[in-house]
N, C-alpha and C positions, 0 to 999 in steps of 0.2 A: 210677566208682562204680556198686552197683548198686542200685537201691531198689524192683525187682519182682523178682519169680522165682516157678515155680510148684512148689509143694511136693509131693513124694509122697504120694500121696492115699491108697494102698492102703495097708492095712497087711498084708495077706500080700507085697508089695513089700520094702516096710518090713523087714520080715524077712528076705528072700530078701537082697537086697542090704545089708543092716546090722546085722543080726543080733539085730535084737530087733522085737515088733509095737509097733504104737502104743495108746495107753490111747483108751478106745471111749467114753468118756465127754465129751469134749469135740473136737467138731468144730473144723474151720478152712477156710478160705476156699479156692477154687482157685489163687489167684492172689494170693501172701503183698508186702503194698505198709506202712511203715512203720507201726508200729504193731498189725498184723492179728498176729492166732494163726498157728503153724506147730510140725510137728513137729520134735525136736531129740535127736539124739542124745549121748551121753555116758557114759562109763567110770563105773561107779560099786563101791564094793569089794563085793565076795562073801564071805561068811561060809565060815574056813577059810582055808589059808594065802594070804592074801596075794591069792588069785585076784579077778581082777577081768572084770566081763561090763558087756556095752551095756546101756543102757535108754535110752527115748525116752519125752522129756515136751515136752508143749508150753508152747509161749514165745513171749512179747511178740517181734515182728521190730522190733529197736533196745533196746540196752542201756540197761539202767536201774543204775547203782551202787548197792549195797547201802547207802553212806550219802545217796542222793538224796534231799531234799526233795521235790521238783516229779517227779511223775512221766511230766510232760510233757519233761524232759531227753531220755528216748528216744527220742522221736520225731528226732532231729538223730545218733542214735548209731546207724544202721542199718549202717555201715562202718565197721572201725578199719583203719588203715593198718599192714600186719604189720610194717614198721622204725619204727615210734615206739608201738604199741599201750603196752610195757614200763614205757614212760613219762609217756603223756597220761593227766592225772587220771582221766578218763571210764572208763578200760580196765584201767591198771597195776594194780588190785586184783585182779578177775580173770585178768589175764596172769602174775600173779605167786604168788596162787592155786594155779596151775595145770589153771582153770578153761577147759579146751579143747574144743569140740566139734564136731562133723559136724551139718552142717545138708543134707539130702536132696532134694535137686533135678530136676526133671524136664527142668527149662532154667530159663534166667534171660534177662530184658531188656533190651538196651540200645538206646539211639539214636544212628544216625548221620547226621550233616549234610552231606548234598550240596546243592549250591547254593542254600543259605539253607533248604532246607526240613530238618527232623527225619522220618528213617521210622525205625518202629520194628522190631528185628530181635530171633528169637528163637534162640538158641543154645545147643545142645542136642548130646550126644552120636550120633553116628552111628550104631552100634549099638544106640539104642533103650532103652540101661541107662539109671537115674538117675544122676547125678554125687554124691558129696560135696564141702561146700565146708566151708573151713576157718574155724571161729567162735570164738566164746568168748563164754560163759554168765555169769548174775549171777542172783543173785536180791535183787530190788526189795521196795519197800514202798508199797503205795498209800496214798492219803491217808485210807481206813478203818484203816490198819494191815494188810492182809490183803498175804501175800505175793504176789509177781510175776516168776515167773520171766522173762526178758527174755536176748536172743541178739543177736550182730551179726557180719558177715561181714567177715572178713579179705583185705583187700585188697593187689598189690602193685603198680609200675610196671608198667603195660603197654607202653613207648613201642617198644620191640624186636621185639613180639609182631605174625607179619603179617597179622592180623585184626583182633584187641582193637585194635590201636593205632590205628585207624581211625573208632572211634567218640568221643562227645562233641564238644564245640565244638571247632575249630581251638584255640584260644587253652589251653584247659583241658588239664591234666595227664593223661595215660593212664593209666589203671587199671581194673584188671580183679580180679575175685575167684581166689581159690586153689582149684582144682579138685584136690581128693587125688587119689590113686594108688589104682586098686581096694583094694591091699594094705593101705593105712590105715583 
């Protein structure tokens, strides 16, 4: 699981690597931990045929369903798991939507356990680019009424992987988030 990650901050980044800036009207945190603001990218149609372009807005980190009551539910919804997302109530809305998107990464956090202690490690691309990770979007309702865009990271087995698989408790399942391909 991941439940930090630091976000791309710049928005000429933003652009250079995803193809759209960020809106300058609402900041976010360095360092996106459940619940915290983050920028989020997503397909949205373009006026004319058919054509469609990025735009980036910011969003709750952990899903919030469009029918949630408690908008405290997203706080628990920071990760869906990409083989059941289609189907767990939490997600299947947006999975099925077709609500997919690119959450912009500078690195992300995980902990690994060597003899009983947690260090925390950060992991990041080698060349210095941000990564995309693979999400899906919803838009919430808080308990003014006032909408809430809200995002959560797609996760898969990591148990094969010869790094990711190494983190978490012994006992605990391996997973890792889905790092796209530049091309995506």
């Amino acid at each position: 699981m991941c439940s930090n990650y630091r976000p791309v901050g710049d928005s000429s980044r933003l652009q250079r690597y995803f193809g759209a800036p960020a809106p300058t009207d609402t900041p976010w945190p360095e360092e996106a931990r459940s619940m915290s603001l983050a920028p989020v990218v997503r397909q949205r149609d373009s006026e004319g045929e058919g054509a469609r372009t990025r735009e980036v807005f910011i969003g709750q980190f952990g899903l919030m369903p469009f029918w949630a009551k408690d908008p405290t539910v997203a706080r628990r919804n920071f990760n869906a798991r990409s083989e059941t997302a289609a189907t767990r109530p939490n997600f299947r809305d947006a999975w099925r939507r077709g609500q997919r998107c690119i959450i912009p990464a500078e690195c992300f956090y995980l902990h690994r356990v060597d003899e009983g202690k947690a260090t925390r490690w950060q992991i990041a691309r080698t060349d210095g680019a941000p990564m995309g990770i693979a999400g899906l979007w919803s838009l919430g309702w808080s308990h003014n009424g006032t909408p809430v865009p809200s995002f959560t990271l797609l996760t898969v087995n990591a148990d094969d992987h010869p790094l990711l698989s190494t983190f978490h408790k012994p006992e605990d399942e391996k997973r890792m988030v889905v790092i796209l391909d530049d091309a995506d």
